[in-house]
N, C-alpha and C positions, 0 to 999 in steps of 0.2 A: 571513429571517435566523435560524438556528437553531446554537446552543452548541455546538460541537462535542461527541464523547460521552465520558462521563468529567469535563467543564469542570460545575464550579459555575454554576449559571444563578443569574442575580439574583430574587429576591422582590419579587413587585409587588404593594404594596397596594392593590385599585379600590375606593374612596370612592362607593358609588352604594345608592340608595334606590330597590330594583327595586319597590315598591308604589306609589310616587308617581304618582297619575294626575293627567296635563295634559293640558289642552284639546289636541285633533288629533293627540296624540304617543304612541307608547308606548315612554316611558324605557329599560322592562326590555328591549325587544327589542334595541334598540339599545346597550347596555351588554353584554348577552349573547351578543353578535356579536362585539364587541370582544373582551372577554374571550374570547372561542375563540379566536381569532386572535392574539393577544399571548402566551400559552401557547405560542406556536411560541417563542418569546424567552422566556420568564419563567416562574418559576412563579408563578403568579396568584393571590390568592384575594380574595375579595368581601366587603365588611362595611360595615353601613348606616352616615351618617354618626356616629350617635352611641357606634357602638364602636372609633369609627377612633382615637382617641388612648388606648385602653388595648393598642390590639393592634400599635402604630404603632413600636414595639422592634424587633418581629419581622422587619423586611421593608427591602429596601435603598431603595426609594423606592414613594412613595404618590403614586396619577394619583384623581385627584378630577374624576369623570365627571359623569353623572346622579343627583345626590344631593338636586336639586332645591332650593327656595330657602333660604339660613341663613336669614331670620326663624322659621322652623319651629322651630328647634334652636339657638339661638346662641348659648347657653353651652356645648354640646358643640362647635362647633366652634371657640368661641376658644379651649378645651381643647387640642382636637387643631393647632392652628397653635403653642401655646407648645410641646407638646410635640415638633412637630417642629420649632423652633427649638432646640428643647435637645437633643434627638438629634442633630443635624444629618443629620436626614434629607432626602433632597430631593422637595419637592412639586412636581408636576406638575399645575395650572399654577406657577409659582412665587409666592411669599407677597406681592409686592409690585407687584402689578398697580396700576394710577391707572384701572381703568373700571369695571364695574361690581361688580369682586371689594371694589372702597374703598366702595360705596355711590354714586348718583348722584350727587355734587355735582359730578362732572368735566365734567358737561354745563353747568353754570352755568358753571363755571371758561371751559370750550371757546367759549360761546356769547360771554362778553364779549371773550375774544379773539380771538373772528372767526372762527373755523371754521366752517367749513357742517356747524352744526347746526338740529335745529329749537329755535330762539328760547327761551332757560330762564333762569328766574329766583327765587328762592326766599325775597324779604323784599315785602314790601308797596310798600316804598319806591321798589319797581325796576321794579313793575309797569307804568310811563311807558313803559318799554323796549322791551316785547312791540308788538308790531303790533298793530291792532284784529281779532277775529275774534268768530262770531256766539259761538262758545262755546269753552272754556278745558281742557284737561285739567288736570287736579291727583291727584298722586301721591306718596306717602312716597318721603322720599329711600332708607330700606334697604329698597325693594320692591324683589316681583320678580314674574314670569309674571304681572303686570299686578293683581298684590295692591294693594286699595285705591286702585285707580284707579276716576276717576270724571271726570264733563265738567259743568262749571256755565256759566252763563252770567256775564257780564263784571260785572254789579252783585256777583256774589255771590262773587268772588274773594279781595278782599282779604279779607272779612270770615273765609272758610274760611281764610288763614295767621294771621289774628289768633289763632281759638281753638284752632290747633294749635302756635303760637307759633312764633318765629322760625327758618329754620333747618329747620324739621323737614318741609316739604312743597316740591314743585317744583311751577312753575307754568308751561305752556307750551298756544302757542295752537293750536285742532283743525286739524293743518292737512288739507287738500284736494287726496288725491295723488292718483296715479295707480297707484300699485304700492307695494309693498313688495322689499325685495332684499337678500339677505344676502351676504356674502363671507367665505369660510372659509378660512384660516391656520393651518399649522403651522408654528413659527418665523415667520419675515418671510417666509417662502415658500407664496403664492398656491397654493388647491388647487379650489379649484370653486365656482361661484357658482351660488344659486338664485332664485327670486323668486315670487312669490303675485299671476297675474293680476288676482284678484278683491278687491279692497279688504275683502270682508265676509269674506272666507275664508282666512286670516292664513296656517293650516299645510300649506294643499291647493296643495303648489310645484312648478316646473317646473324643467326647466335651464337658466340664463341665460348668455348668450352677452356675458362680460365687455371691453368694449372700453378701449382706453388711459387715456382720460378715467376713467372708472369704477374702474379698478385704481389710480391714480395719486390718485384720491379715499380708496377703501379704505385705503391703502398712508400715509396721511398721518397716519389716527389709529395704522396699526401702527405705527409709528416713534417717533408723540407717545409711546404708551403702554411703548414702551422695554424688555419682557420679552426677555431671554435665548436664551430659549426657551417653549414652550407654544403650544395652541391657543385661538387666536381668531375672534370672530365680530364681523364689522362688519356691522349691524344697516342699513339706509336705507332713505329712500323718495323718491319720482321725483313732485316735485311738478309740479302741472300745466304750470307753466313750461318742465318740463322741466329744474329741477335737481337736484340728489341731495341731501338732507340727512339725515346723521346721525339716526339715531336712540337705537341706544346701542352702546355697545363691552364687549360679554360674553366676559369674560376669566375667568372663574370655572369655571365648569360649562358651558360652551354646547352645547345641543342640535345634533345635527349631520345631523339629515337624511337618513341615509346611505341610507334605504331610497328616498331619491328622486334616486339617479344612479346612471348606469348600473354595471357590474360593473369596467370598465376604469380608470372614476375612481375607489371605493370601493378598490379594491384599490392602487393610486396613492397612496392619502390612507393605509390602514393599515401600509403601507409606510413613508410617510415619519412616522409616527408611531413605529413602531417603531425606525429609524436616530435618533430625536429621544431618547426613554426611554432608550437603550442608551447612547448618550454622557454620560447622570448616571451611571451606575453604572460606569464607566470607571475 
């Protein structure tokens, strides 16, 4: 989809932090893919998060990619979200995600209302709740790429939310899966699923062959979580059982994989990204 010539093309701000290095991923390649390819539509330009709400005037809407996690920066970027509430600029994802862009507590929220998550609870009081397991994970609720996560065993749980006090840590049992698998979303529209044979090897993924059950799982948190529009990642894992549980829902910046499907879906997925972009600046 490209401006006709002469036509004003919209200005896109990409929100990305091309030095960020993550375990198994490289951010910048993946954002610098993008950005070639969105340059058919827009004129683009790139600025780390912490210069995104002085430059955030300029430009008809800001898509906030691989910027990597706010704890790093989070007084730039409640900056840059007031600022574009008072432009009314439109963010791509939009301001008002309920998953991981609000911080983890929607997995408490999910867990006591039954959705197939893994089992979360975040007060001492509740810890009756959780199933028995040989050992516990425990994570800050505004973590992220697995900041401050750690696995204790079951005496030493409650005492770890005591001295972090109420509120401020989640607590969920190690579970014993089979796999990991993720499902990727622009709008409510299904775009490719992948998954990580190997439990110890989180980023090394294949293509997963999404069946009804699976999509209709996926599909349950897009809907819960109620965006407009924007790109999503339902996060799971395929317990021995053989059920899927929830893992988390990354609605903020989510990693997209793209160098591991083939050229027919990659081009598929920047496609309907770019028909997604073009209808805010309408």
């Amino acid at each position: 989809m490209t401006a006709p010539a002469g036509a004003r093309r919209p200005a896109l701000l990409l929100v990305t932090d091309l030095a960020y290095e993550a375990r198994g991923r490289r951010y910048c390649d993946e954002d610098i893919f993008l950005a070639s390819r969105l340059r058919e539509a827009f004129d683009v330009a790139l600025c780390h998060p912490r210069d995104a709400a002085a430059l955030l005037d300029r430009f008809d809407l800001a898509l906030v990619r691989n910027s990597g996690p706010v704890l790093h920066y989070q007084e730039a970027y409640d900056a840059f979200r007031a600022r574009a509430l008072e432009l009314g600029v439109p963010v791509y994802n939009p301001l008002d995600g309920r998953g991981d862009m609000a911080g983890k507590q929607y997995l408490v929220e999910l867990s006591r209302a039954g959705f197939p998550v893994i089992p979360t609870v975040d007060r001492a009081a509740d810890l009756g709740l959780l199933p028995e397991a040989g050992a516990y994970a425990v994570k800050p609720k505004l973590g992220a790429d697995s900041v401050g996560l750690r696995f204790v065993g079951g005496a030493e749980v409650a005492g770890a939310l005591e001295r972090e006090g109420e509120g401020v840590l989640l607590v969920q049992p190690r579970v014993d899966f089979r796999y990991e698998v993720s499902f990727y979303f622009v709008d409510h529209d299904f775009q490719y699923a992948l998954y990580a044979p190997d439990p110890e090897r989180r980023w090394v993924l294949e293509p997963y062959a999404a069946d009804a059950a699976d999509l209709a799982f996926a599909r349950r948190f897009i809907e819960w979580n109620a965006l407009d529009h924007g790109i999503q990642r339902v996060d799971a894992c395929r317990t021995q059982e053989g059920e899927l549980l929830l893992v988390e829902l990354e609605d903020l910046n989510p990693y997209l994989s793209l160098d591991r499907v083939d050229e027919g879906v990659r081009e598929a997925f920047v496609a309907r990204l770019k028909t997604s972009l073009t209808a805010l600046t309408g």
